[in-house]
N, CA, C and O atoms as a MOPAC input file, in Angstrom:
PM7 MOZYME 1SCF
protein

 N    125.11400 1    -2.14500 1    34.91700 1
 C    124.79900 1    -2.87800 1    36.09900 1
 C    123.41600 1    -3.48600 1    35.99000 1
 O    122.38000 1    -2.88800 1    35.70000 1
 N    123.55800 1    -4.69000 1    36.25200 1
 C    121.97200 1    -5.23900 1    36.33400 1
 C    121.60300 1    -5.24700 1    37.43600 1
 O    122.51300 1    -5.56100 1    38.20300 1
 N    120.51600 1    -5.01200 1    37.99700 1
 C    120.22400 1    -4.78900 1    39.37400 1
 C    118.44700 1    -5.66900 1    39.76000 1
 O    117.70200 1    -5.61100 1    40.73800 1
 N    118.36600 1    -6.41100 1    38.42800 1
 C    117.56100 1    -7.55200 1    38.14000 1
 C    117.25200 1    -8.68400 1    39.67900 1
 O    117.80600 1    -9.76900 1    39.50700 1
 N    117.06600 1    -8.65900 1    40.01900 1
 C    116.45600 1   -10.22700 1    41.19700 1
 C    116.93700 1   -11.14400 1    40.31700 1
 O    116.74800 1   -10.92900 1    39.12000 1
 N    117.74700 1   -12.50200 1    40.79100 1
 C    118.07800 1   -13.58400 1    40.11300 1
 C    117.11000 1   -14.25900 1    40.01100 1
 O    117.03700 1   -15.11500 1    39.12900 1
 N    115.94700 1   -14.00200 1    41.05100 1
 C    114.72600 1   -15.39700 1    41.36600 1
 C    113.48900 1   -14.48800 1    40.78000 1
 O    113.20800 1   -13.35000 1    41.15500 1
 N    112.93100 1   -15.12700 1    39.94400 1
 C    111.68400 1   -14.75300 1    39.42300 1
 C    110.31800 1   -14.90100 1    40.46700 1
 O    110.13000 1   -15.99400 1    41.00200 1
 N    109.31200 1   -13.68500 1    40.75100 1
 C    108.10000 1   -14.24000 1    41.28000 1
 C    107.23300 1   -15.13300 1    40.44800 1
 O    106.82700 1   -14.88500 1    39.31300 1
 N    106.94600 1   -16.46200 1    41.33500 1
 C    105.93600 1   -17.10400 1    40.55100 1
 C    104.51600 1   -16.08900 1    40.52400 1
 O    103.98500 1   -15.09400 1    41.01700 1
 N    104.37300 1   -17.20900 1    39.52200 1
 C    102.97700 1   -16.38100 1    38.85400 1
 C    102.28500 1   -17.70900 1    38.88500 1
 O    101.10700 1   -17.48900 1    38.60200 1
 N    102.46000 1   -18.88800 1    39.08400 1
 C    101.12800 1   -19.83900 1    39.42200 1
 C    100.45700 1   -19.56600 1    40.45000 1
 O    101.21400 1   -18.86700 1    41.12300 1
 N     99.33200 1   -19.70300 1    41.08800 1
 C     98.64600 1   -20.18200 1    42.14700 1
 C     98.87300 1   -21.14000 1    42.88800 1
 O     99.07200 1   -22.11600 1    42.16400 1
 N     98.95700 1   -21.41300 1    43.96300 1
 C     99.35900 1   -22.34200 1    44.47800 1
 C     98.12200 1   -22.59100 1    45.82400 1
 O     98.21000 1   -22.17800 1    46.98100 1
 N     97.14800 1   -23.29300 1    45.28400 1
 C     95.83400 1   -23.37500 1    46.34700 1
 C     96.34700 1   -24.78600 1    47.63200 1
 O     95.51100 1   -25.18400 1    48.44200 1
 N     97.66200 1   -25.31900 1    47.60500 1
 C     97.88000 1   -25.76600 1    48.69500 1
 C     97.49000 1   -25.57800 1    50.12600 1
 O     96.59400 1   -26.18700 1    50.70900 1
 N     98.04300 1   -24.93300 1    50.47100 1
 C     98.03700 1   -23.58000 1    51.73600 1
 C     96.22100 1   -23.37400 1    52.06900 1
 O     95.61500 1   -23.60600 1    53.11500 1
 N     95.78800 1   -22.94800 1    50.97700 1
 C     94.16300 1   -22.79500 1    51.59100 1
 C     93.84400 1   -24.07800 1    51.24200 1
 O     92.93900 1   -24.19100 1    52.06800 1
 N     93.85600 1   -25.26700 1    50.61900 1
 C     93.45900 1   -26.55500 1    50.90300 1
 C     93.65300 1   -27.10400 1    52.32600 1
 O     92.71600 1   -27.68000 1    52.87800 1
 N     94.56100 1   -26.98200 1    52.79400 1
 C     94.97300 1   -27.44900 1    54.31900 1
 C     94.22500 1   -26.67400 1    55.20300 1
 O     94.04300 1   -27.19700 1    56.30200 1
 N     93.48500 1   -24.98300 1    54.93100 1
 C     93.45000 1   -24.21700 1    56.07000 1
 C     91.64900 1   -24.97500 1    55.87000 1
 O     91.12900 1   -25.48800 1    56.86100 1
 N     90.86300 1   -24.93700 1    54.46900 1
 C     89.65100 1   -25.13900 1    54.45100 1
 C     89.28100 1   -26.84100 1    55.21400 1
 O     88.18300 1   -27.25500 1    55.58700 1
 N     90.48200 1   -27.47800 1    55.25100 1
 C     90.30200 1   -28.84000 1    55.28400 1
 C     90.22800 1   -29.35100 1    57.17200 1
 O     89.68000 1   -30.30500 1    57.72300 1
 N     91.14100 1   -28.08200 1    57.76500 1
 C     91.29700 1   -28.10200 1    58.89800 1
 C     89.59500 1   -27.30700 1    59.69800 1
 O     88.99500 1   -27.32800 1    60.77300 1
 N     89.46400 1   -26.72700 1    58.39500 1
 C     88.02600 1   -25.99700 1    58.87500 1
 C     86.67700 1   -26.98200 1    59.26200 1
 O     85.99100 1   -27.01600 1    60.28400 1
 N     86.62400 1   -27.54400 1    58.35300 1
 C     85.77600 1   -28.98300 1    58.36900 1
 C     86.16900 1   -29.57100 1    59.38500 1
 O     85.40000 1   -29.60700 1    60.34600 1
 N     87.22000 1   -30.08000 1    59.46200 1
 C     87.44300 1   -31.73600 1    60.31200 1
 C     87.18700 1   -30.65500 1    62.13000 1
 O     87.19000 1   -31.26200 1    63.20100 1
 N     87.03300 1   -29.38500 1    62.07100 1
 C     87.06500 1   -28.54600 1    63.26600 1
 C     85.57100 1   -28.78300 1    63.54300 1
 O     85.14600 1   -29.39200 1    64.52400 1
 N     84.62400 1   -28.09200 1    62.31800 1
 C     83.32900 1   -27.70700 1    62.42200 1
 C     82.51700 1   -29.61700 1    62.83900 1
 O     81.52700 1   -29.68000 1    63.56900 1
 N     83.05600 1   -30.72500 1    62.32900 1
 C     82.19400 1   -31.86200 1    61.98400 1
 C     82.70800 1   -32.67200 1    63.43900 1
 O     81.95500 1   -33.51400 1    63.92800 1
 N     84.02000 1   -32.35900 1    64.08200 1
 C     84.34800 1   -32.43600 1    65.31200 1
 C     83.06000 1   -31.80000 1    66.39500 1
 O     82.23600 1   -32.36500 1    67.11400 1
 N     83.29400 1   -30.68300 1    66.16800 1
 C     82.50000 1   -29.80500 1    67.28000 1
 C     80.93200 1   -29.60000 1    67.27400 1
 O     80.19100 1   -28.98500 1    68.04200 1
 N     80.66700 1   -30.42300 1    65.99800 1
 C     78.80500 1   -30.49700 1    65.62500 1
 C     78.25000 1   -31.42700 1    66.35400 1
 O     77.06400 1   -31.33400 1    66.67200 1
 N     79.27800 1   -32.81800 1    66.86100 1
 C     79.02300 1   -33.92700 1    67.61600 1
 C     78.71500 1   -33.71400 1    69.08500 1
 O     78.10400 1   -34.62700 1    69.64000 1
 N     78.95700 1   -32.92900 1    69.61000 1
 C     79.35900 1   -32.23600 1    71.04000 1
 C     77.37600 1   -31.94400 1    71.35300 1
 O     76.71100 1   -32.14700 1    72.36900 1
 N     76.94100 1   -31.37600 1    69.89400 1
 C     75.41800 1   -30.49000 1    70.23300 1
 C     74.45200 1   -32.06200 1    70.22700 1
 O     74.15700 1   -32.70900 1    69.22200 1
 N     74.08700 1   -32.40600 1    71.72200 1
 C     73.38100 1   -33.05100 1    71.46300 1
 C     71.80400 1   -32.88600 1    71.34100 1
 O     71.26000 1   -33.49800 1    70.42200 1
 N     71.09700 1   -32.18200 1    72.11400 1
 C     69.94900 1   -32.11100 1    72.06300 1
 C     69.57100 1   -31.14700 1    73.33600 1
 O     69.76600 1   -31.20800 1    74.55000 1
 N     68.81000 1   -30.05400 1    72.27300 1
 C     68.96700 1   -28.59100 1    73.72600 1
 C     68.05900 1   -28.60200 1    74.53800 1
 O     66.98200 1   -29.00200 1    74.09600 1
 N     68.10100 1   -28.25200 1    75.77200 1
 C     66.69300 1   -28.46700 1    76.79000 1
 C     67.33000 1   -29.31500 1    77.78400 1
 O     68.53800 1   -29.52600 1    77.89800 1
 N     66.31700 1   -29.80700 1    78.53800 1
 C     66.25700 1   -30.09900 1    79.74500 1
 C     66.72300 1   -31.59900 1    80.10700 1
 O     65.90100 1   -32.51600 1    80.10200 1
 N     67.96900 1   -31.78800 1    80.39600 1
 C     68.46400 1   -33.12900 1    80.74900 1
 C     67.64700 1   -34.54100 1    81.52100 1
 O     68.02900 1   -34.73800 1    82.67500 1
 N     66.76400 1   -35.34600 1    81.08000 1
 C     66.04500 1   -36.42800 1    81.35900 1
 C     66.89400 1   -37.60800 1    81.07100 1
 O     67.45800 1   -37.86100 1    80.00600 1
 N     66.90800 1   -38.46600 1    82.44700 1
 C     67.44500 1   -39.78500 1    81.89400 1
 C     65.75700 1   -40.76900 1    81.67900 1
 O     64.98500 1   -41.15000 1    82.56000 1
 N     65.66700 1   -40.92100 1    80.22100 1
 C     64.76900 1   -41.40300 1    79.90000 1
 C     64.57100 1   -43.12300 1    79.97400 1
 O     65.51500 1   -43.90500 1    79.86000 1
 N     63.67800 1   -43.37900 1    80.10900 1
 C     63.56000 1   -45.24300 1    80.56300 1
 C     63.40700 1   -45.90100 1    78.95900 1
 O     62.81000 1   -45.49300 1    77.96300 1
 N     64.29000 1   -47.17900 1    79.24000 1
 C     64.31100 1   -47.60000 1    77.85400 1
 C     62.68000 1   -48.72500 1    77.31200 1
 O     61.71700 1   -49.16100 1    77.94200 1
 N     63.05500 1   -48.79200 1    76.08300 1
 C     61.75500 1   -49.53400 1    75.17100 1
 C     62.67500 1   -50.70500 1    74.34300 1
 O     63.88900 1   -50.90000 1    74.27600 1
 N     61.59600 1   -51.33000 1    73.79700 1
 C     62.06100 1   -52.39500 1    72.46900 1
 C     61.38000 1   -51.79100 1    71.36200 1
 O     61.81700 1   -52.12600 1    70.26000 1
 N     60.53800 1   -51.08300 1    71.37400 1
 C     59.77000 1   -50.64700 1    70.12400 1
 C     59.87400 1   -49.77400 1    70.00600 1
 O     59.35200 1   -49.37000 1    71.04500 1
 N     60.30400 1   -48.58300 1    69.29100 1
 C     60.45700 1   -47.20800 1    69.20600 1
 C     59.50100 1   -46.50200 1    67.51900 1
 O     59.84400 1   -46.73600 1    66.36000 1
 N     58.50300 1   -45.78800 1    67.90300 1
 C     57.99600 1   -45.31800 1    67.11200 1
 C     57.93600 1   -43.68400 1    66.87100 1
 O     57.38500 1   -42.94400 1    67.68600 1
 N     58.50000 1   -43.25100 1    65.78500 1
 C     58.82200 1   -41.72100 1    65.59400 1
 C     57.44400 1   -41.13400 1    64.80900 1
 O     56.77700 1   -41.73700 1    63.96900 1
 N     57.29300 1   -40.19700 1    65.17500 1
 C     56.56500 1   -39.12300 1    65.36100 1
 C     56.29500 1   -38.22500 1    63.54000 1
 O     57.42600 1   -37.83500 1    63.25200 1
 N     55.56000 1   -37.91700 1    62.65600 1
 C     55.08700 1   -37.26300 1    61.92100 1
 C     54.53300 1   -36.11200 1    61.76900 1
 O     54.68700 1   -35.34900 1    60.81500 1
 N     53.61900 1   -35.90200 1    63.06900 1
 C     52.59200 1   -34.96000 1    63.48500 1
 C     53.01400 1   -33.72400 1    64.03700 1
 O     54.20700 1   -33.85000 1    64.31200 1
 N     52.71300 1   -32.88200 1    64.25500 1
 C     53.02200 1   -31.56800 1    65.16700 1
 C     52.70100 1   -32.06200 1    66.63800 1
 O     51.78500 1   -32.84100 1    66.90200 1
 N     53.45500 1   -31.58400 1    67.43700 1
 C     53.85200 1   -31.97100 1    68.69000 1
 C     53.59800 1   -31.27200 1    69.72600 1
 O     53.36200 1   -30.13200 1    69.32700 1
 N     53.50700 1   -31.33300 1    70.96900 1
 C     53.88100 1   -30.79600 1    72.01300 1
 C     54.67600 1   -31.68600 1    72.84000 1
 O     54.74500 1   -32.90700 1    72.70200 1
 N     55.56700 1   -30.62500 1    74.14400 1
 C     56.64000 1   -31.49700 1    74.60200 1
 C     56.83000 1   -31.25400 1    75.96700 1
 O     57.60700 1   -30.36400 1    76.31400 1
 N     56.22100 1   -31.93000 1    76.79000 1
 C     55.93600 1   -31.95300 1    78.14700 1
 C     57.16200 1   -32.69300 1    78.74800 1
 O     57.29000 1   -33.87600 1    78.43100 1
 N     58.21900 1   -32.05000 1    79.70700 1
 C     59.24900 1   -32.72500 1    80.37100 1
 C     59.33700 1   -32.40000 1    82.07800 1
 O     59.45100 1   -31.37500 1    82.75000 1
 N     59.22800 1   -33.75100 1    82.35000 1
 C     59.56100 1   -33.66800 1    83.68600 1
 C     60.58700 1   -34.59700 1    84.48100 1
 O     60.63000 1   -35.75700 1    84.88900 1
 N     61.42800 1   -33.40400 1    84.48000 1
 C     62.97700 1   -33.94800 1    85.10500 1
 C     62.98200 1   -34.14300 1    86.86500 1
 O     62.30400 1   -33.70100 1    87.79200 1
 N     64.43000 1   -35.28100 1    86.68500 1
 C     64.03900 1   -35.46600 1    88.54200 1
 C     64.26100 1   -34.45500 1    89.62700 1
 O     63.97700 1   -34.71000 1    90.79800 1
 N     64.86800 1   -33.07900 1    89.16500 1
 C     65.20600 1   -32.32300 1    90.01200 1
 C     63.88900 1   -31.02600 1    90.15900 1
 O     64.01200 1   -29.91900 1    90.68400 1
 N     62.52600 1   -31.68400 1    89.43400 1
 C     61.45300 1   -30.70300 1    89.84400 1
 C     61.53600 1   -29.78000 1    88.75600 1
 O     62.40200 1   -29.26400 1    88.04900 1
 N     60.17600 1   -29.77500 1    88.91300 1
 C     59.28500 1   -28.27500 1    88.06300 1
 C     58.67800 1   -29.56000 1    86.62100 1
 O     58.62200 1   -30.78100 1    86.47000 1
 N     58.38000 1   -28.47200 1    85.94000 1
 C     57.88900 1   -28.90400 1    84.93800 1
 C     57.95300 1   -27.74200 1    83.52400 1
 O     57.68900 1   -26.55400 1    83.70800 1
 N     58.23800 1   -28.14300 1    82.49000 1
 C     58.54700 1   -27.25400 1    81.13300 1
 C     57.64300 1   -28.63800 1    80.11900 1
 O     57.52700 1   -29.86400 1    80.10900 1
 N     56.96300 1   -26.87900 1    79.03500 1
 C     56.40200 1   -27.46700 1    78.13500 1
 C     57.00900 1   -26.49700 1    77.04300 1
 O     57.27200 1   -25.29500 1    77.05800 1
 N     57.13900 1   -27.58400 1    76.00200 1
 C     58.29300 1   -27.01400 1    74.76000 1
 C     59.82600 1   -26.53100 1    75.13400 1
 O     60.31400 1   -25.67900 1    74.39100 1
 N     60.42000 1   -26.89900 1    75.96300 1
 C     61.90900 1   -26.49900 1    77.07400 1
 C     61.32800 1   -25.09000 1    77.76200 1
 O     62.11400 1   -24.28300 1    78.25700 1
 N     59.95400 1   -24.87400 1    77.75100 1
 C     60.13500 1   -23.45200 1    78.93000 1
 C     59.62000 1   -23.61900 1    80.03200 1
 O     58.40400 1   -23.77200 1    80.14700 1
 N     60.23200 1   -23.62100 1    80.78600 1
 C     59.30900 1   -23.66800 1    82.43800 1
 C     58.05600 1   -23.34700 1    82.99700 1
 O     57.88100 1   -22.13000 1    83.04700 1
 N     57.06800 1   -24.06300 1    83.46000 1
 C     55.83000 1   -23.64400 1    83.52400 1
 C     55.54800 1   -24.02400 1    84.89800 1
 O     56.33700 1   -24.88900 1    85.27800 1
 N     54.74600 1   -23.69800 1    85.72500 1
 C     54.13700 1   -24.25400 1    87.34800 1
 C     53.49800 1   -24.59600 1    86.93900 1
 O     53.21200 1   -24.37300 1    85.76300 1
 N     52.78800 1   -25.49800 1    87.87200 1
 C     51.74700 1   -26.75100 1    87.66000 1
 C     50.01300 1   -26.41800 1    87.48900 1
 O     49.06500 1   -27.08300 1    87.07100 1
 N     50.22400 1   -24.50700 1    88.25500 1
 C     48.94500 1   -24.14000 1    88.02500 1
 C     48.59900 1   -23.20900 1    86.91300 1
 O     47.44700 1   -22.86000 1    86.65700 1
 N     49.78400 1   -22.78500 1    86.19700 1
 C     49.73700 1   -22.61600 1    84.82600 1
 C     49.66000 1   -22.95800 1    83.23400 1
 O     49.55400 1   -22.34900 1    82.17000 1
 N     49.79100 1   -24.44700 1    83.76100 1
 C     50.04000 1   -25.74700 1    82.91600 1
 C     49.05300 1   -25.72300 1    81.85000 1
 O     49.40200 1   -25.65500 1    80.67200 1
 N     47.59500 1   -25.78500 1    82.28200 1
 C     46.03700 1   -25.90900 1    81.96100 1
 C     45.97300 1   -24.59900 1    80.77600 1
 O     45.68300 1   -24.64800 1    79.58000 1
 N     46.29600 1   -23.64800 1    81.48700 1
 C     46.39200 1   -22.85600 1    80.39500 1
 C     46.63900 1   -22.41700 1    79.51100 1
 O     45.92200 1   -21.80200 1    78.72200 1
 N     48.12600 1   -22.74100 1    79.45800 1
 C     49.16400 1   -22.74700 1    78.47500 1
 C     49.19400 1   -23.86800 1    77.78700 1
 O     49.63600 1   -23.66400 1    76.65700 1
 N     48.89800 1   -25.02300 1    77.99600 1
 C     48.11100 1   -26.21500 1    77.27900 1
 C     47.38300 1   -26.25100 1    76.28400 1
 O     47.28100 1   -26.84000 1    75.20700 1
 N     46.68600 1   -25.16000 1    77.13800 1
 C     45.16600 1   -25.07700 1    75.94900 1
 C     44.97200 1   -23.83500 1    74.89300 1
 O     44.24700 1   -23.69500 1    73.90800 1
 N     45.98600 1   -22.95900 1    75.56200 1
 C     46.45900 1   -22.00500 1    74.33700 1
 C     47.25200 1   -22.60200 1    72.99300 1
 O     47.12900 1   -22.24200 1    71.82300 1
 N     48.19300 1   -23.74200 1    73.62000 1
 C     48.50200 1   -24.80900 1    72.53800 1
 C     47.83200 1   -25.53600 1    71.34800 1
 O     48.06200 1   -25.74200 1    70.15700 1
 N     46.72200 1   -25.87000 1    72.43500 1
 C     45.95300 1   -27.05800 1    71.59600 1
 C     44.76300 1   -26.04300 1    70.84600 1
 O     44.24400 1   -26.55500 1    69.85300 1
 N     44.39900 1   -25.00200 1    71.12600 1
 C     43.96800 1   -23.99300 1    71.09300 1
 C     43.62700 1   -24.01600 1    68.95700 1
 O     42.59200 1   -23.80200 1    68.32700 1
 N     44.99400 1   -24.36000 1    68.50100 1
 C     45.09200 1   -23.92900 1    66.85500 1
 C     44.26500 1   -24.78500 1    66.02900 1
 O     44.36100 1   -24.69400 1    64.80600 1
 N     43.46100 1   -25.60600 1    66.56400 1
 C     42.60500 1   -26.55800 1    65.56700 1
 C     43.34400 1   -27.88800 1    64.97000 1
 O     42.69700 1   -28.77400 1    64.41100 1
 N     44.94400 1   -27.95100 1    65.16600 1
 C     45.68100 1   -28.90300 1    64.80000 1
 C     45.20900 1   -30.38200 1    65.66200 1
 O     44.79800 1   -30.37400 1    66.82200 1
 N     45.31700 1   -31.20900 1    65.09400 1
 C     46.19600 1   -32.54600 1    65.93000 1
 C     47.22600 1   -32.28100 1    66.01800 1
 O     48.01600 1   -31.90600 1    65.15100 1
 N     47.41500 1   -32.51800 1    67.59600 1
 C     48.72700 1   -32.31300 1    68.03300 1
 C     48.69400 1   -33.12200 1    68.77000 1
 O     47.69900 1   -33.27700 1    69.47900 1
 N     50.10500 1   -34.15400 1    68.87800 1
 C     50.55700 1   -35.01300 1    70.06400 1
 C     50.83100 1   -34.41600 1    71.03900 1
 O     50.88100 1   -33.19300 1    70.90600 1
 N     51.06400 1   -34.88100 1    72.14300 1
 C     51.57500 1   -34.67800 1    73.61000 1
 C     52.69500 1   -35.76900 1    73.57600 1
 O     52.56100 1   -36.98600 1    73.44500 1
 N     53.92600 1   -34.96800 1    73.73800 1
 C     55.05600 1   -36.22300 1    73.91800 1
 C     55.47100 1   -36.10700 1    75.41600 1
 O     56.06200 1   -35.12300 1    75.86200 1
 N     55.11100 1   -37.19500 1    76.15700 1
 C     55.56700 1   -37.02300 1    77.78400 1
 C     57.23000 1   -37.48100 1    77.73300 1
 O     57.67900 1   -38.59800 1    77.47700 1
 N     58.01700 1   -36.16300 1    78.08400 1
 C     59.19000 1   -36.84500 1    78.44600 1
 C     60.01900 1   -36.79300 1    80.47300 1
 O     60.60000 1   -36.11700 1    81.32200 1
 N     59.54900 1   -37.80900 1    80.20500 1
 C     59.66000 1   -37.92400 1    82.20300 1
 C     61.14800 1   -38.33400 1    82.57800 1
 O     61.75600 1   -38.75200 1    81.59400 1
 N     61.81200 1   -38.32000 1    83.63300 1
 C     62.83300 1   -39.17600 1    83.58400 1
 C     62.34800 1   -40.18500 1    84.16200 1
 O     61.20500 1   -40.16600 1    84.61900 1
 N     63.18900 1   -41.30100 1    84.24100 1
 C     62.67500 1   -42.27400 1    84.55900 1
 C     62.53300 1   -42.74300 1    86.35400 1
 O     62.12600 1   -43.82200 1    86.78300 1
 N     62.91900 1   -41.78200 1    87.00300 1
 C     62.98100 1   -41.65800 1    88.30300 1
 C     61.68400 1   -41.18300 1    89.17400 1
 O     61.41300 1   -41.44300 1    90.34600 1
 N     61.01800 1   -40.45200 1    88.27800 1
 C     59.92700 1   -39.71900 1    89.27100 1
 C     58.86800 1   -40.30200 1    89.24400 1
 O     58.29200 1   -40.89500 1    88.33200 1
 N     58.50200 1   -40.04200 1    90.72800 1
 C     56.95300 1   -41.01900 1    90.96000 1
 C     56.13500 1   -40.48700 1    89.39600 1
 O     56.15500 1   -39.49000 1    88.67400 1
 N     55.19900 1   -42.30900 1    89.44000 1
 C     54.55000 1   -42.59400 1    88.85400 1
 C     53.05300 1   -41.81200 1    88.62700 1
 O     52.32800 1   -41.99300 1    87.64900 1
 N     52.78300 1   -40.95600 1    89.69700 1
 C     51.99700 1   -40.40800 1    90.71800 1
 C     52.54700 1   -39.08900 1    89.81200 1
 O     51.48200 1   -38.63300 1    89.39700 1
 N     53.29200 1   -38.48600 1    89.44000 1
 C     52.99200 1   -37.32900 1    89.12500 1
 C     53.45100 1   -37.07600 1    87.43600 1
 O     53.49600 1   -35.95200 1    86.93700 1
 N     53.68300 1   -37.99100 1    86.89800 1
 C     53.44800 1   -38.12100 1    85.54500 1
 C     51.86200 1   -38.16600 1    84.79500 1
 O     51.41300 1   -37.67400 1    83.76000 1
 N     51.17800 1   -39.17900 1    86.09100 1
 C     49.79100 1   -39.29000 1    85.47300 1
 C     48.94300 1   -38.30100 1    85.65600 1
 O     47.87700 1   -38.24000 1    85.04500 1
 N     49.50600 1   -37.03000 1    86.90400 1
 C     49.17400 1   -36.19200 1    87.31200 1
 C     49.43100 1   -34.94500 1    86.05800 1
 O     48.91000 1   -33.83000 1    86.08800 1
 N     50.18700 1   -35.36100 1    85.18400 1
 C     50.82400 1   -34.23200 1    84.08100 1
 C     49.38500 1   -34.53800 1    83.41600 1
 O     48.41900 1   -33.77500 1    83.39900 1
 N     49.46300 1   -35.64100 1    82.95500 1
 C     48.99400 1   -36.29400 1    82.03900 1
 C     47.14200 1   -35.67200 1    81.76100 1
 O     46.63100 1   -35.08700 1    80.80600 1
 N     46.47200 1   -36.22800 1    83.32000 1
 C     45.36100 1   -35.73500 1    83.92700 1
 C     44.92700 1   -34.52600 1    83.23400 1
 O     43.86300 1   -34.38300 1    82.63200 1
 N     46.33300 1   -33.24100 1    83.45400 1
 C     46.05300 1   -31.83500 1    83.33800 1
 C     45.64300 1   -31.46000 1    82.11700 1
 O     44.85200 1   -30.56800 1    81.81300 1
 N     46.44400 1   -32.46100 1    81.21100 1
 C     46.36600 1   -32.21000 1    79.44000 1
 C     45.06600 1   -32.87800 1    79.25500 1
 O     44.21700 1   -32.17300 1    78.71000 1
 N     44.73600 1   -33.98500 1    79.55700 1
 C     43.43400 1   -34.57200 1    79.36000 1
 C     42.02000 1   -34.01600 1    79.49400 1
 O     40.97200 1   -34.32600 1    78.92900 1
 N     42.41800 1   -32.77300 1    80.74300 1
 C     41.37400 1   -31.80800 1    81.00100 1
 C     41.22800 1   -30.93300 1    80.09800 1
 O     40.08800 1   -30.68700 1    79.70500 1
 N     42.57900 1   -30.11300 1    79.44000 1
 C     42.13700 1   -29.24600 1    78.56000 1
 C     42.07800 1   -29.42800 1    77.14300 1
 O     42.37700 1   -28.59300 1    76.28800 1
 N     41.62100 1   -30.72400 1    76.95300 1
 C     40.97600 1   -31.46200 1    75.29500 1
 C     42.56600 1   -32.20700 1    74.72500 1
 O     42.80700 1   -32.33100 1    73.52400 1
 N     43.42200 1   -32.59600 1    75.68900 1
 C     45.05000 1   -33.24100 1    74.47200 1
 C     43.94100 1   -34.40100 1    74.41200 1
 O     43.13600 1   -34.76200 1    75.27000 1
 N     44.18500 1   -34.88700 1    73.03800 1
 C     43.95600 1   -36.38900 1    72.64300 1
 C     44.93700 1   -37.50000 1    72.75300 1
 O     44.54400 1   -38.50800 1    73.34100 1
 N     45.79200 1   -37.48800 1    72.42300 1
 C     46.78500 1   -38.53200 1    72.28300 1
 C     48.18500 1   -38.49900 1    72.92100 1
 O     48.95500 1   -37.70800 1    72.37700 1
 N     48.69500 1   -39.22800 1    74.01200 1
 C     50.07200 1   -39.38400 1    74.60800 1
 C     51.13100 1   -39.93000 1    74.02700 1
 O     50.87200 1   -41.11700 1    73.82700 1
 N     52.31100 1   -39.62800 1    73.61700 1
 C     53.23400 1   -40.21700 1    73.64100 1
 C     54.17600 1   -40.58000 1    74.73400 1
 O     54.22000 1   -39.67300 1    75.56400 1
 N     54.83700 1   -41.44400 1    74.98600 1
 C     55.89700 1   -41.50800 1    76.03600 1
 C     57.58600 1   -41.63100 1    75.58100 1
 O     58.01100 1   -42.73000 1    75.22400 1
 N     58.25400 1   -40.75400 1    75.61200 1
 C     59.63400 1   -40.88700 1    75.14800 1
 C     60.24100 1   -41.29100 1    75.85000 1
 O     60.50900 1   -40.86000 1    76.97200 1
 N     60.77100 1   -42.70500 1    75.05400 1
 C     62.01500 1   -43.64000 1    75.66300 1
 C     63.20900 1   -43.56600 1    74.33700 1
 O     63.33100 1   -42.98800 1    73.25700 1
 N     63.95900 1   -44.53000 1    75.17700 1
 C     65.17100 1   -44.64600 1    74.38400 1
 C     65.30700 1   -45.63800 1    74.37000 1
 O     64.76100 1   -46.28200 1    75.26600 1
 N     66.29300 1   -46.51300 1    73.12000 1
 C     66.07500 1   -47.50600 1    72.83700 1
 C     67.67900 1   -48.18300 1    74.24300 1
 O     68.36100 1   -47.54800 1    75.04700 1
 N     67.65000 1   -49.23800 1    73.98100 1
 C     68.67000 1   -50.30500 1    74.78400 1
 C     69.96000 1   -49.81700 1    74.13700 1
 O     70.77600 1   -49.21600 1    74.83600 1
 N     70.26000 1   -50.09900 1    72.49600 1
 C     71.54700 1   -49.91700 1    72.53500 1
 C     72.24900 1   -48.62100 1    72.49400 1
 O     73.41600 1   -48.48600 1    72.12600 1
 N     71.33200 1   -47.51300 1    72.96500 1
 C     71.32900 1   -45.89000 1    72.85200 1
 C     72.01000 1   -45.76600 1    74.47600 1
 O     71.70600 1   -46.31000 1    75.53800 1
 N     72.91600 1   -44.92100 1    74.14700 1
 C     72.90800 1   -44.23900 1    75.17800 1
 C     72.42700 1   -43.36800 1    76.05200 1
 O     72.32200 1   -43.39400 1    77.27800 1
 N     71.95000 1   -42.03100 1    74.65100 1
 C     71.64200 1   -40.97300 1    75.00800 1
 C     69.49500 1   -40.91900 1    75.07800 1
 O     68.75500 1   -41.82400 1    75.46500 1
 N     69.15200 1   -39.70600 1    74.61600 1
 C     67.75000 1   -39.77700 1    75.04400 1
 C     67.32100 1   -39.30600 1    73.05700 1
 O     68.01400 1   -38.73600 1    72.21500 1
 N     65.80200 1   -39.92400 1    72.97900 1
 C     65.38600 1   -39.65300 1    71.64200 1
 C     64.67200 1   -38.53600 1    72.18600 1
 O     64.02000 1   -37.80100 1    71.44500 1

């Protein structure tokens, strides 16, 4: 009696199967990377024609229309500002100040940001806009 299997196990490899699963992995991950736009504090920023990017070490002053104020995305009050400013500027670096305002809030309390940094030695302002054919914020 032969009691043999008529069908032989293959013995090739057959990397089909994980080609499709790695391929579905990608087109998942490069889908869902588009989604992360930029973390922090939602500003609709006012647009420019000239857009000039940044080299230097930074700081990042945002003031959104629904109030308060954050420097580097962390929340700060207005009478803590000075301090934490200057613990910043504090390292001997040049460092920019990038003002990111939305474009809604009085004029009156941007220059009022501005003022605070000027007191505790910032040298140089930036203002972040976005360009015209952008949607989103730089």
């Amino acid at each position: 009696m032969d009691f043999e299997p008529e069908r032989k196990p293959i013995v090739a490899f057959s990397a089909i199967g994980l080609t499709d699963i790695v391929l579905l992995l990608l087109i998942f991950f490069l889908l869902s990377s588009t989604f992360i736009l930029q973390p922090g504090i939602k500003v609709e920023l006012p647009e420019a024609q000239v857009v000039e990017t940044v080299e230097r070490q930074i700081l990042t002053v945002t003031i959104p229309i629904s109030g308060g104020v954050y420097l580097n995305d962390e929340p700060v009050s207005l009478a803590e500002l000075p301090a934490r400013l200057q613990q910043e500027l504090a390292g001997g670096l040049d460092k920019d100040i990038i003002l990111r305002a939305d474009e809604d809030i009085p004029f009156k309390r941007a220059v009022e940001i501005m003022d605070i940094a000027k007191r505790v030695g910032a040298g140089r302002f930036l203002v972040a806009t976005r360009t015209k054919e952008e949607g989103g914020s730089q």
